[in-house]
Short mmCIF file of the C-alpha atoms (twelve columns), coordinates in Angstrom:
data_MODEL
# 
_entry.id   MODEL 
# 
loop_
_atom_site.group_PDB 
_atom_site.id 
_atom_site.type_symbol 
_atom_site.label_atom_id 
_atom_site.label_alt_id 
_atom_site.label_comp_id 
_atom_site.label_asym_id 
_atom_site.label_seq_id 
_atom_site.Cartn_x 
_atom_site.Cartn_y 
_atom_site.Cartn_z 
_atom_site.pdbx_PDB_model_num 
ATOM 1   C CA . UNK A 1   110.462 118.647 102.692 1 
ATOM 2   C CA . UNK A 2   108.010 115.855 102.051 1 
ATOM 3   C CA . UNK A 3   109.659 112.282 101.958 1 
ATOM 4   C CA . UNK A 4   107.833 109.658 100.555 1 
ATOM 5   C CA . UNK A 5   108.084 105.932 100.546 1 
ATOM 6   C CA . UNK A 6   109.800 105.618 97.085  1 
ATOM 7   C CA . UNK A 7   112.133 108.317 97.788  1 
ATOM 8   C CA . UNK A 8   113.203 106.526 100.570 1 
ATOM 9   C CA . UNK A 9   113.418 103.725 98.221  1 
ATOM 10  C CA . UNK A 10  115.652 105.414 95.776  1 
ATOM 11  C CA . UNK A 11  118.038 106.298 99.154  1 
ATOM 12  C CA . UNK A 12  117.918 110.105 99.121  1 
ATOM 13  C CA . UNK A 13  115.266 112.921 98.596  1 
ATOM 14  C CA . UNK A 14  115.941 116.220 96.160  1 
ATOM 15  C CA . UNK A 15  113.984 119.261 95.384  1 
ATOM 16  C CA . UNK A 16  114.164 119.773 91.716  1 
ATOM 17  C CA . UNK A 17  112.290 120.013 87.932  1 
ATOM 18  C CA . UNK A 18  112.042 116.608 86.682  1 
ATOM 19  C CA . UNK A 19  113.962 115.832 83.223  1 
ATOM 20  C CA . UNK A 20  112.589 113.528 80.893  1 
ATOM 21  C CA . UNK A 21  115.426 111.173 80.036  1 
ATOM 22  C CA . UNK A 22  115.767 107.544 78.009  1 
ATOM 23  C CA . UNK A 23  116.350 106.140 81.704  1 
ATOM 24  C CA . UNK A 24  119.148 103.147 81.941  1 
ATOM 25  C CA . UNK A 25  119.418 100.728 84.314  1 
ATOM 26  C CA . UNK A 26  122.692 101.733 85.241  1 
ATOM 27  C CA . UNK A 27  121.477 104.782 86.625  1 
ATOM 28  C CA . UNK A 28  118.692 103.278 88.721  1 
ATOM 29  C CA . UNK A 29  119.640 103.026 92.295  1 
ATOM 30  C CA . UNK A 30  117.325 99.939  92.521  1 
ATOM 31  C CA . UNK A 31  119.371 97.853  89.496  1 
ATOM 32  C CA . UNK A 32  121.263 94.707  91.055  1 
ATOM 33  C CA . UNK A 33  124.747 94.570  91.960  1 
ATOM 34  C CA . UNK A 34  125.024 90.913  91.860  1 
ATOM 35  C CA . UNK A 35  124.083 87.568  89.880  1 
ATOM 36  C CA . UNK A 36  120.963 86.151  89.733  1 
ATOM 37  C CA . UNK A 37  123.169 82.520  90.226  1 
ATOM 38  C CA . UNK A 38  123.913 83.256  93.750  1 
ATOM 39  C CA . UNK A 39  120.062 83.842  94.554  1 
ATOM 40  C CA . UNK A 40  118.618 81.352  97.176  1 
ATOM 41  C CA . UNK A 41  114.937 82.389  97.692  1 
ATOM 42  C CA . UNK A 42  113.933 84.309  94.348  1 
ATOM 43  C CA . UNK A 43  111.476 87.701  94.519  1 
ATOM 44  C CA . UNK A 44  108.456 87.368  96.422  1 
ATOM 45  C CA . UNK A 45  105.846 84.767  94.462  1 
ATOM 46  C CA . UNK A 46  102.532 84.804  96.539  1 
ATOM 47  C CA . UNK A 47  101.074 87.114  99.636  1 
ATOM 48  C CA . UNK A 48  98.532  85.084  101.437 1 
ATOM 49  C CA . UNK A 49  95.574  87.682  102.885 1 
ATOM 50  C CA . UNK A 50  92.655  86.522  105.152 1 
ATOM 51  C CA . UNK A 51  90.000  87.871  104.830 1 
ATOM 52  C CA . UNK A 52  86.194  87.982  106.040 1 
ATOM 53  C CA . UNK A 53  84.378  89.688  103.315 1 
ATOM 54  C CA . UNK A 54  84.922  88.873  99.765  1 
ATOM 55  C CA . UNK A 55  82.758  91.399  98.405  1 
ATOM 56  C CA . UNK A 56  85.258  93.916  99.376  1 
ATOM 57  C CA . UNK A 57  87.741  92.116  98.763  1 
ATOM 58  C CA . UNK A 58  87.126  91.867  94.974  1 
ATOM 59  C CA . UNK A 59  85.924  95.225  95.024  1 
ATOM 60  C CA . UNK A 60  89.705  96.606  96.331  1 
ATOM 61  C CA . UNK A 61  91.914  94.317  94.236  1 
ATOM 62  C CA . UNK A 62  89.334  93.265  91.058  1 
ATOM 63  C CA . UNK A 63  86.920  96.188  90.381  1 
ATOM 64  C CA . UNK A 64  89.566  99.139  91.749  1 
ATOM 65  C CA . UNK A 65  92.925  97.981  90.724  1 
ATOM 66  C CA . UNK A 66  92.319  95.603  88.118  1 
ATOM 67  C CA . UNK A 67  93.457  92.591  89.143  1 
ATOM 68  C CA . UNK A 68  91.926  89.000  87.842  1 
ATOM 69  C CA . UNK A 69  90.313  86.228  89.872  1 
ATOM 70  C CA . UNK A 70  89.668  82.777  90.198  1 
ATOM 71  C CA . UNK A 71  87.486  81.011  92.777  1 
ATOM 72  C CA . UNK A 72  86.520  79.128  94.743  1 
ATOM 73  C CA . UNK A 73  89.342  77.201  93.686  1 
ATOM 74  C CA . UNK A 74  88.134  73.577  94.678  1 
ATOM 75  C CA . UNK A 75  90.611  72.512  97.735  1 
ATOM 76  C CA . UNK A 76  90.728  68.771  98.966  1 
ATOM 77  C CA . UNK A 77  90.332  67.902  102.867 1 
ATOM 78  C CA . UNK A 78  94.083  66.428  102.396 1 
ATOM 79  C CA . UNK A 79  95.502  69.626  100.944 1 
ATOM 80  C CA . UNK A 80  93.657  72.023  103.926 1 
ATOM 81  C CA . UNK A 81  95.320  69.833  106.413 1 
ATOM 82  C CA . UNK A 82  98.436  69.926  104.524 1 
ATOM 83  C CA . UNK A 83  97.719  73.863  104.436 1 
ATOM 84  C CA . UNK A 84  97.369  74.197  108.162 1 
ATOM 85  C CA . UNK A 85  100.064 72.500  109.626 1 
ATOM 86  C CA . UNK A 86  102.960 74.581  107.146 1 
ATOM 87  C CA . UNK A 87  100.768 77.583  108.030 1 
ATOM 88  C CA . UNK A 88  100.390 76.965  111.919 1 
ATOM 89  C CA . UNK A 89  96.152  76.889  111.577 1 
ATOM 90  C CA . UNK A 90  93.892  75.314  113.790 1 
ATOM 91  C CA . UNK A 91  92.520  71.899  112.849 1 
ATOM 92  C CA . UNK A 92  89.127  73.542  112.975 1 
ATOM 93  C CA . UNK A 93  89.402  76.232  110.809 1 
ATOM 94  C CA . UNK A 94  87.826  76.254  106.797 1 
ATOM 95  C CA . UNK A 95  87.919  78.657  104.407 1 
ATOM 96  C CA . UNK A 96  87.310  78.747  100.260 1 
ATOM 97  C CA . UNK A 97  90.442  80.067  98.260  1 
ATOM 98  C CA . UNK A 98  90.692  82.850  95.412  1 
ATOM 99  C CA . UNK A 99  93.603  83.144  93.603  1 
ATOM 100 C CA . UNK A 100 94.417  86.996  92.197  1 
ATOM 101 C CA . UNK A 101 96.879  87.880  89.396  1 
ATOM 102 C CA . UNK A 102 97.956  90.309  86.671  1 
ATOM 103 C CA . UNK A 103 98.259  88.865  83.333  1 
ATOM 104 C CA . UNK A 104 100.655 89.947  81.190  1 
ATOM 105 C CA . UNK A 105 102.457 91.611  84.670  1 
ATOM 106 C CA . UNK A 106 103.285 88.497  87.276  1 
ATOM 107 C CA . UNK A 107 105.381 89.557  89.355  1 
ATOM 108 C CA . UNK A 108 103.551 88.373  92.851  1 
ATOM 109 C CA . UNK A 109 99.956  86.765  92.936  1 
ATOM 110 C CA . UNK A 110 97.357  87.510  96.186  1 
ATOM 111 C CA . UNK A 111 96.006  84.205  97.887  1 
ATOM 112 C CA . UNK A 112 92.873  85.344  98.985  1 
ATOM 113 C CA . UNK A 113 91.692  83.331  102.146 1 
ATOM 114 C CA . UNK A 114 88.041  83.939  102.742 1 
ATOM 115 C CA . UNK A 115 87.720  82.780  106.042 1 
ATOM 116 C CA . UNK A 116 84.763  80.800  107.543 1 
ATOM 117 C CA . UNK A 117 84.803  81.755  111.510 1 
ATOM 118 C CA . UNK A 118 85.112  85.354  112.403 1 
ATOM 119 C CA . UNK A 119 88.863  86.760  112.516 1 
ATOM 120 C CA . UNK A 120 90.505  89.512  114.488 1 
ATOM 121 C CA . UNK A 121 91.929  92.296  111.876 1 
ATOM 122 C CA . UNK A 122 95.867  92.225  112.209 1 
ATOM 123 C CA . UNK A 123 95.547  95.631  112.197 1 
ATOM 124 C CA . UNK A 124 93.429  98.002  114.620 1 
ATOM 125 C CA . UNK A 125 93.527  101.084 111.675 1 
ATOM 126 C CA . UNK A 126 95.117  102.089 108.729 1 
ATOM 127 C CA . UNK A 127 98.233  103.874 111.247 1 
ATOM 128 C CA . UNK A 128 101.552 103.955 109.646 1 
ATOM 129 C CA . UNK A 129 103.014 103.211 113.131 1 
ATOM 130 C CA . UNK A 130 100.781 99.653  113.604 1 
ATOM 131 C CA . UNK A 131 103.396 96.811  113.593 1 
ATOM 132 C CA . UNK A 132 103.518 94.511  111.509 1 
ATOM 133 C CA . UNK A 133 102.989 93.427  107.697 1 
ATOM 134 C CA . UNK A 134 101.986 97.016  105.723 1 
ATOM 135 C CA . UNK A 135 101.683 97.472  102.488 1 
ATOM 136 C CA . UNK A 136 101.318 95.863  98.754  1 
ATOM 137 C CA . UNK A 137 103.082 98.218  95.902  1 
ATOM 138 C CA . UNK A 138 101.312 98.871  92.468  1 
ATOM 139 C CA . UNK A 139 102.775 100.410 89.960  1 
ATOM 140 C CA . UNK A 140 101.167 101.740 87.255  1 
ATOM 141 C CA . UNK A 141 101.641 104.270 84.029  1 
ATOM 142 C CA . UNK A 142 100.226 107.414 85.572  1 
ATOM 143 C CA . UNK A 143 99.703  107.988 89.082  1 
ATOM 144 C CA . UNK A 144 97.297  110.870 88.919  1 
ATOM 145 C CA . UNK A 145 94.730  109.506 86.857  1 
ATOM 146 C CA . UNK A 146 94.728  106.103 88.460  1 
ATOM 147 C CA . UNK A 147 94.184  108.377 91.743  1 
ATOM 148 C CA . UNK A 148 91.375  110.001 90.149  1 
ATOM 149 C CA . UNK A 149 90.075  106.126 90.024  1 
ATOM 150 C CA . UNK A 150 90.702  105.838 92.930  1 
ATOM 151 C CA . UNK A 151 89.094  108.183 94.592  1 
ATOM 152 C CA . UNK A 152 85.728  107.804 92.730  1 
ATOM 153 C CA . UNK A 153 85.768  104.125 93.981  1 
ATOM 154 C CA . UNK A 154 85.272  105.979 97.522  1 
ATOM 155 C CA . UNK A 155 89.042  104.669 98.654  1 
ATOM 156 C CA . UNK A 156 90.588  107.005 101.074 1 
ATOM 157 C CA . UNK A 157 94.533  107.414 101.605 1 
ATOM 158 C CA . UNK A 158 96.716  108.359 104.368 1 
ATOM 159 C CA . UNK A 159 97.434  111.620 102.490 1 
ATOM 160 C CA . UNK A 160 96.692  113.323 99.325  1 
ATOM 161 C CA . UNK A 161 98.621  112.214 96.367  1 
ATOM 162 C CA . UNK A 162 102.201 113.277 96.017  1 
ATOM 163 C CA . UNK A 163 104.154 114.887 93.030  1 
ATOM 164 C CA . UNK A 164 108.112 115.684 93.341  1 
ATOM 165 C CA . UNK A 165 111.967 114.514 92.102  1 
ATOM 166 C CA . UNK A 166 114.205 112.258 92.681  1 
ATOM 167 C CA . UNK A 167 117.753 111.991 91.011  1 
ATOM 168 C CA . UNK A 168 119.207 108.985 89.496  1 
ATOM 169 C CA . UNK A 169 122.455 107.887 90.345  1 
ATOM 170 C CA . UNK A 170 124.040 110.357 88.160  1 
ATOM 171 C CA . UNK A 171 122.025 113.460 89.652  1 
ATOM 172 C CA . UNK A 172 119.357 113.337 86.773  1 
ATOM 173 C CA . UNK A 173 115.772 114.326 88.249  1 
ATOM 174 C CA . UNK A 174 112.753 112.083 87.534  1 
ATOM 175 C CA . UNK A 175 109.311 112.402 88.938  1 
ATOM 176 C CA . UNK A 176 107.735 110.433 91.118  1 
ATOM 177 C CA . UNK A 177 103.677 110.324 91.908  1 
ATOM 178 C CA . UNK A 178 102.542 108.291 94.723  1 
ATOM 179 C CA . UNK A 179 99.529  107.362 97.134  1 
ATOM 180 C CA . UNK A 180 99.004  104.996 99.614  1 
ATOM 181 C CA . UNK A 181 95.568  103.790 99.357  1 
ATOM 182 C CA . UNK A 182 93.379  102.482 102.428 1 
ATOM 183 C CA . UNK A 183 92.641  98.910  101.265 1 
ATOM 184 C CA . UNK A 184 90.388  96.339  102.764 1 
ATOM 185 C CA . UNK A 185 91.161  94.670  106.318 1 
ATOM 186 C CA . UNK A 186 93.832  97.796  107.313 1 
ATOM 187 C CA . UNK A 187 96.356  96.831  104.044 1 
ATOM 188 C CA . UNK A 188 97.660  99.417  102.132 1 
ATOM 189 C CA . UNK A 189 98.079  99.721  98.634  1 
ATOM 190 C CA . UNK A 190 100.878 101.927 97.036  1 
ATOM 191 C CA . UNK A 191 99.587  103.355 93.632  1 
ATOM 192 C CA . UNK A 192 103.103 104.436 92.435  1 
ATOM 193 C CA . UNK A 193 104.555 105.699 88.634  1 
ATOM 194 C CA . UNK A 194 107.941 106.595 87.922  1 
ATOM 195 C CA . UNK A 195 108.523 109.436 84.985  1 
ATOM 196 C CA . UNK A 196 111.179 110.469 83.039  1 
ATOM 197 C CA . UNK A 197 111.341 107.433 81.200  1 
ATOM 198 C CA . UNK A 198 112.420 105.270 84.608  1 
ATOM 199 C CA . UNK A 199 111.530 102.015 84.572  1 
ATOM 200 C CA . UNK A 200 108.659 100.819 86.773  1 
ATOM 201 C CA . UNK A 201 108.667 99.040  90.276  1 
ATOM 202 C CA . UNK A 202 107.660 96.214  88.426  1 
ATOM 203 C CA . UNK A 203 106.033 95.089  85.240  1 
ATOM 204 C CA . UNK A 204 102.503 96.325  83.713  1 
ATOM 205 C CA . UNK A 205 100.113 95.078  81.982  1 
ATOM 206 C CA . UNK A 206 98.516  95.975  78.559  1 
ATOM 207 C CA . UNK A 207 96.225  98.405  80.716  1 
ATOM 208 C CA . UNK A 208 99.430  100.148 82.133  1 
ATOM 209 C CA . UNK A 209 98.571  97.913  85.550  1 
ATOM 210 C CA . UNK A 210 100.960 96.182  87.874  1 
ATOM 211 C CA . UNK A 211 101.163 94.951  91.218  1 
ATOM 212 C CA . UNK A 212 101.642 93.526  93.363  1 
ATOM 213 C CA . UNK A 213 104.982 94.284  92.895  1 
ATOM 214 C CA . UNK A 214 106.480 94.538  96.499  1 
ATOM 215 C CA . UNK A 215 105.012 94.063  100.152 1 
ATOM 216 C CA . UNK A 216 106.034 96.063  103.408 1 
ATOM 217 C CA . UNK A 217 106.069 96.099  107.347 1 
ATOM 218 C CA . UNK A 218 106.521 97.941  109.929 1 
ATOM 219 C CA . UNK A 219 109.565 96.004  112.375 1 
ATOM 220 C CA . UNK A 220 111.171 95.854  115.566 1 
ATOM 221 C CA . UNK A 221 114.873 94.867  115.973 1 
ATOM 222 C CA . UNK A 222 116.005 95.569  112.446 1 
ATOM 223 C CA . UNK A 223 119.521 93.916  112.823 1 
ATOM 224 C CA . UNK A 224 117.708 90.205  113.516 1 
ATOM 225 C CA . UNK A 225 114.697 90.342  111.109 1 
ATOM 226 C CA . UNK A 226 116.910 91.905  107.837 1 
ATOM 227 C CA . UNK A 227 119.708 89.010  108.881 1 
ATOM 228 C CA . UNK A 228 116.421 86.300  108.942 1 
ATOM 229 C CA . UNK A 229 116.379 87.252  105.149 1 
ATOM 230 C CA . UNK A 230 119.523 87.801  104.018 1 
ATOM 231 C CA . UNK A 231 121.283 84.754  105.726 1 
ATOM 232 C CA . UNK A 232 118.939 82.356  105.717 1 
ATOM 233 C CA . UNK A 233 116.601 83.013  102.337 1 
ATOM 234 C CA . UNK A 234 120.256 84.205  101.202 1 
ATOM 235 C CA . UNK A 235 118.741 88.081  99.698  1 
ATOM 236 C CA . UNK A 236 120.519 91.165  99.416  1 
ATOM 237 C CA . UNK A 237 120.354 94.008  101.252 1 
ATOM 238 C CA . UNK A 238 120.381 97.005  98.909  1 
ATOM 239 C CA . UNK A 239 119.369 99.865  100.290 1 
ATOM 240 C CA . UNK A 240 119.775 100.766 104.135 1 
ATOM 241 C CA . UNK A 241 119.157 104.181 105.691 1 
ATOM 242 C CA . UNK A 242 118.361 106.010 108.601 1 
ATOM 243 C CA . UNK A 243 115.410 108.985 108.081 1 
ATOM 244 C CA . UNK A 244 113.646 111.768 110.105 1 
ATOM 245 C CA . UNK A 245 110.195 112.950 108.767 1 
ATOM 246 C CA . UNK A 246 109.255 116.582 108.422 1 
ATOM 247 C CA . UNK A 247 105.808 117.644 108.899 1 
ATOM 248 C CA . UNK A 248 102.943 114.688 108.754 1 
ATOM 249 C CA . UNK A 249 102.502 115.610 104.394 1 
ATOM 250 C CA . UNK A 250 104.377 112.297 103.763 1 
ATOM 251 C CA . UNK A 251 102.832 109.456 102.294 1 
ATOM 252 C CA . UNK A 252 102.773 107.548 105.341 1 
ATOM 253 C CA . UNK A 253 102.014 110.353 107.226 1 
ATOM 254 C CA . UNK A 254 104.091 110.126 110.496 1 
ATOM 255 C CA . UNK A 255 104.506 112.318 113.422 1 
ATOM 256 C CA . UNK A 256 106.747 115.530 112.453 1 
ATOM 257 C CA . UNK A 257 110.570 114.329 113.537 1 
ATOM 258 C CA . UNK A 258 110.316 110.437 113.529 1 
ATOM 259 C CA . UNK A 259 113.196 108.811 112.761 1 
ATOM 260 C CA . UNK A 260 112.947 105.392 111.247 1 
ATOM 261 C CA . UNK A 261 115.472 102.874 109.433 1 
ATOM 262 C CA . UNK A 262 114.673 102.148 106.163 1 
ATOM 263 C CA . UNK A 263 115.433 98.886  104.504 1 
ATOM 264 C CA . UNK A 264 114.851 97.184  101.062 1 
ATOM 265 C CA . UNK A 265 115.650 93.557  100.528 1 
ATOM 266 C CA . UNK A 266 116.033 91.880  97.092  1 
ATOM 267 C CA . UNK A 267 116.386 88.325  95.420  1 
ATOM 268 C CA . UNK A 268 120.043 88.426  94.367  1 
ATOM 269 C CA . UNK A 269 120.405 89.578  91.149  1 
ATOM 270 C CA . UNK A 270 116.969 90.450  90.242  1 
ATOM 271 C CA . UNK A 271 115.692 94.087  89.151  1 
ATOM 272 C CA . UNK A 272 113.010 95.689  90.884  1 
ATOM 273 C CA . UNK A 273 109.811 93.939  91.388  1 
ATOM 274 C CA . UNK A 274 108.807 91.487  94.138  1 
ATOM 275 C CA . UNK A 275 111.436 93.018  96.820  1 
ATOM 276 C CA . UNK A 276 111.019 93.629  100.326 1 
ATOM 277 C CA . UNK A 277 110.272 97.052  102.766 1 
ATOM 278 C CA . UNK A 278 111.022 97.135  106.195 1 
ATOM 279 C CA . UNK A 279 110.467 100.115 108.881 1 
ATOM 280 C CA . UNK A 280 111.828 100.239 111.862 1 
ATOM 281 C CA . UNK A 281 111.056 103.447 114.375 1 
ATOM 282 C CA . UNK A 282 113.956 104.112 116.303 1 
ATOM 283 C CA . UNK A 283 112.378 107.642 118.812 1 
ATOM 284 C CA . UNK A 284 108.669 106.350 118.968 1 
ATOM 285 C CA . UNK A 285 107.156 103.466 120.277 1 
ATOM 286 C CA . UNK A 286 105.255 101.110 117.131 1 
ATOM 287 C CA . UNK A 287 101.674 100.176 118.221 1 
ATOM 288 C CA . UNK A 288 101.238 96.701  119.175 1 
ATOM 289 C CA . UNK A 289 97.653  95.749  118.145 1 
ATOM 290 C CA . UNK A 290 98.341  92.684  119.760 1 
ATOM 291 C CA . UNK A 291 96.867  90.494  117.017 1 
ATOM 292 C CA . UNK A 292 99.849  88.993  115.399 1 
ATOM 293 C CA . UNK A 293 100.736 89.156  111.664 1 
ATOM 294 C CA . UNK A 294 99.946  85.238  110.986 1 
ATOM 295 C CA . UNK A 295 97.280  83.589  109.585 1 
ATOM 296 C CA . UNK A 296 94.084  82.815  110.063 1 
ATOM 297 C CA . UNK A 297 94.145  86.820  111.294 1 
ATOM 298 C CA . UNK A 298 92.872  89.239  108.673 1 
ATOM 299 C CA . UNK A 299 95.258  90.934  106.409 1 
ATOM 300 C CA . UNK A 300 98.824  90.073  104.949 1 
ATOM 301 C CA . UNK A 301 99.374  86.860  107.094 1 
ATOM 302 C CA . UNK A 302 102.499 84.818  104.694 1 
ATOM 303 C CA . UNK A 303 104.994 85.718  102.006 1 
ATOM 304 C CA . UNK A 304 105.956 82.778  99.526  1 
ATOM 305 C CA . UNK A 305 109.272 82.582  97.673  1 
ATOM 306 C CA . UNK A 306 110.069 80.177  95.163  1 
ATOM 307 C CA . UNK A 307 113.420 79.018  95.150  1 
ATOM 308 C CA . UNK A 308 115.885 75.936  93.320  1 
ATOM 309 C CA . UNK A 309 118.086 75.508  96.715  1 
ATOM 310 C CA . UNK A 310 115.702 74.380  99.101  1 
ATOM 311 C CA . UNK A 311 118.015 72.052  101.026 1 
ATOM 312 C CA . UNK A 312 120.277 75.179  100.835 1 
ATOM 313 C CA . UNK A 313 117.846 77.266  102.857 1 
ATOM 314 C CA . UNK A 314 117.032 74.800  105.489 1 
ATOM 315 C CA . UNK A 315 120.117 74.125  106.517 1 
ATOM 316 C CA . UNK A 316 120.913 77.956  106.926 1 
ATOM 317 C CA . UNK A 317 117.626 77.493  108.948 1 
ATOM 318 C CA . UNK A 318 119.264 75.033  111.240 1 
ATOM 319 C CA . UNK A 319 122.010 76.956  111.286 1 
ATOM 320 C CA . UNK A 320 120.538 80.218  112.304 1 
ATOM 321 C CA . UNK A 321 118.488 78.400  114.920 1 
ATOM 322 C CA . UNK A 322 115.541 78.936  112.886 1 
ATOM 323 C CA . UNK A 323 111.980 77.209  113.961 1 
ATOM 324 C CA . UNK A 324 110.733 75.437  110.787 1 
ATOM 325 C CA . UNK A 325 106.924 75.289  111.851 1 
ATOM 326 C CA . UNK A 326 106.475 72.371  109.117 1 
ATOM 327 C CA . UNK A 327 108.229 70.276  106.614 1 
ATOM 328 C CA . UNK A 328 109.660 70.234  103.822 1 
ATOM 329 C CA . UNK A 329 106.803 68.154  102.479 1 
ATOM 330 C CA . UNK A 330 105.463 67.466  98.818  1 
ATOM 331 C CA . UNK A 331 102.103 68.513  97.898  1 
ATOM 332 C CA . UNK A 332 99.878  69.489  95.165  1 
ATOM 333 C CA . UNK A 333 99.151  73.244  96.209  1 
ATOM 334 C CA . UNK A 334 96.131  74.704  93.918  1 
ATOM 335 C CA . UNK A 335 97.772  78.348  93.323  1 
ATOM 336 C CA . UNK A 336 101.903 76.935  93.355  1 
ATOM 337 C CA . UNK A 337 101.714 73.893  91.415  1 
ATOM 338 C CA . UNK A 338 103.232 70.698  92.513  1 
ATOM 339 C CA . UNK A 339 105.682 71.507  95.243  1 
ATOM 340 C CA . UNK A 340 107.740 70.790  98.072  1 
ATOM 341 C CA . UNK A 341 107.702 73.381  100.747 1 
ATOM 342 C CA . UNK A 342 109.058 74.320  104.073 1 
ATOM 343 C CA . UNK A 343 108.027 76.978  106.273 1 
ATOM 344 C CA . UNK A 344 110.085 79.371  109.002 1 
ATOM 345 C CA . UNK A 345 109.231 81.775  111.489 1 
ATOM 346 C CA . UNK A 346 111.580 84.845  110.784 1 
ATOM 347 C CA . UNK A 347 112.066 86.741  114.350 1 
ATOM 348 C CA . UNK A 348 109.230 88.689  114.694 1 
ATOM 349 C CA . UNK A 349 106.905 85.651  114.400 1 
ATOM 350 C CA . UNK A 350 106.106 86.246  110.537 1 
ATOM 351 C CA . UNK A 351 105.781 82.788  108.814 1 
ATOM 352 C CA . UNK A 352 107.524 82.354  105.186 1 
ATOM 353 C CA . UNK A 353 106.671 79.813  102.648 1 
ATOM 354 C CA . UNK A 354 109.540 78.371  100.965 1 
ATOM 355 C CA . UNK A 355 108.664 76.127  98.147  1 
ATOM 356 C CA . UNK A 356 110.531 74.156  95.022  1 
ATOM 357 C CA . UNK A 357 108.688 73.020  91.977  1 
ATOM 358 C CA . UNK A 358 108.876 69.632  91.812  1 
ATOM 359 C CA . UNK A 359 109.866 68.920  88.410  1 
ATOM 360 C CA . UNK A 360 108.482 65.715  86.271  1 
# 
């Protein structure tokens, strides 16, 4: 039986006919269990991506999945050094900045770091086993036609695209149609639609577009990077489960038998859209590429959360025994507005941008 990555999202995998239903929220095993007041870091604002070639960079995210941008944005010598020291860059280092969003859909925006000096991928290939940060998810109206797209746009995928049910919480199948596309500098791009009248994994736009809605990686010691997020950024965990693939037709197409923990971490009290996926291979060895997942390296290199409770967070930080790598400090950051920020280095040496808007 094929399990995908949503299906392990939704907790549980059926064989079935889908049912068009008026889906409720209350029936959606990704609706929140708590209140949005006792949220410390809200749903994921910003993914930061090096890069080395714009071209195909705003080929991937502009021309294929619709996505607008802006740049060069014009960036001040003061705000790059600002930049580097929260972001642990060399002195030396220079790059011009593109800012990607989805009007009419925000849910996350892409910092697009186009890198002067030559960088070392993150990743070696598009392998599903490669530690480290993953995937981007964008949802959409229809799956099948915006694989069609796709396709033409000469994108490969680590499989075909996949059709099949899923129940809600009260046993009612929906369908689900999903690919994971092979994006520039080894990131992944989920093309995912929910059916039967389920809401999406985030908001679309007037074209039927979203995304990025969510972000993934691939982890080591589950137990201390799910507790990084959850006690200090104070998130939920709401879905937690152990899995064992069958046959390498899944969308991340793993080794027949692999057994992974699957984890999904949200703001508190927020619906789907800008949550967290972690993996975590419990009978295989990951694949260290040895290139870490941090900036300047190419690919998914920060996650920014916006947050009222700052203060809050750091001193969970200090409490945790949590390296800040720099601040908090007030700046005037071209994609975030005025701000004062913080960043930490959860356990497996990921850095996270924390940031409050400073208000007039």
């Amino acid at each position: 039986m094929k399990q995908s990555f949503l299906a392990l999202v939704l907790g549980v995998v059926f064989a079935g006919v889908a049912t068009p239903v008026l889906a409720q929220a209350e029936f959606d095993a990704m609706s929140p269990k708590t209140d949005q007041a006792d949220a410390l870091a809200l749903p994921l604002h910003t993914v930061t991506i090096a890069t080395n070639s714009l071209e195909e960079s705003l080929h991937f995210y502009r021309d294929s999945l619709g996505m607008t941008a802006e740049g060069p944005i014009e960036v001040g010598e003061d705000v790059l050094q600002t930049q580097r020291r929260l972001w642990g860059i060399e002195d030396d280092e220079t790059w011009d900045l593109y800012l990607l969003t989805r009007p009419g859909a925000e849910v996350a925006q892409i910092r697009l770091l186009v890198m002067h000096k030559t960088q070392p991928a993150i990743h070696k290939s598009w392998n599903s086993m490669e530690l480290g940060t993953f995937s981007m998810g964008f949802p959409n109206d229809g799956q099948v036609q915006r694989d069609l797209d796709m396709r033409r746009a000469g994108y490969g995928a680590l499989n075909p695209i996949e059709i099949y049910d899923v129940p809600r919480t009260d046993g009612v199948m929906y369908e689900i149609q999903e690919t994971i596309y092979n994006g520039p500098d080894f990131v992944h791009a989920v093309g995912i639609h929910r059916a039967g009248g389920m809401p999406q994994l985030g908001d679309l736009d007037s074209n039927g577009l979203g995304g990025p809605a969510y972000s993934a990686q691939v982890i080591e010691d589950s137990d201390a990077v799910l507790g990084f997020y959850t006690d200090v950024l104070g998130m939920e965990l709401r879905s937690d489960r152990t899995w064992k693939s069958a046959g390498t037709d899944g969308a991340m197409n793993l080794p027949d038998g692999t057994i992974f923990r699957f984890s999904i971490v949200f703001a508190k009290g927020y619906p789907p859209g800008g949550h967290l996926l972690f993996v975590d291979f419990e009978n295989i060895e990951a694949i260290d590429t040895g290139v870490p997942s941090r900036l300047p390296n190419r690919g998914i290199g920060l996650w920014s959360f916006s947050t009222e409770k700052l203060d809050r967070i750091l001193e969970n930080a200090a409490d945790a025994k949590v390296r800040v790598i720099h601040g908090p400090v007030t700046y005037d950051s071209p994609t975030q507005g005025q701000v004062r920020v913080a960043t930490l280095l959860a356990p497996n040496n990921f850095v996270v941008e924390v940031f409050e808007q400073v208000r007039e």
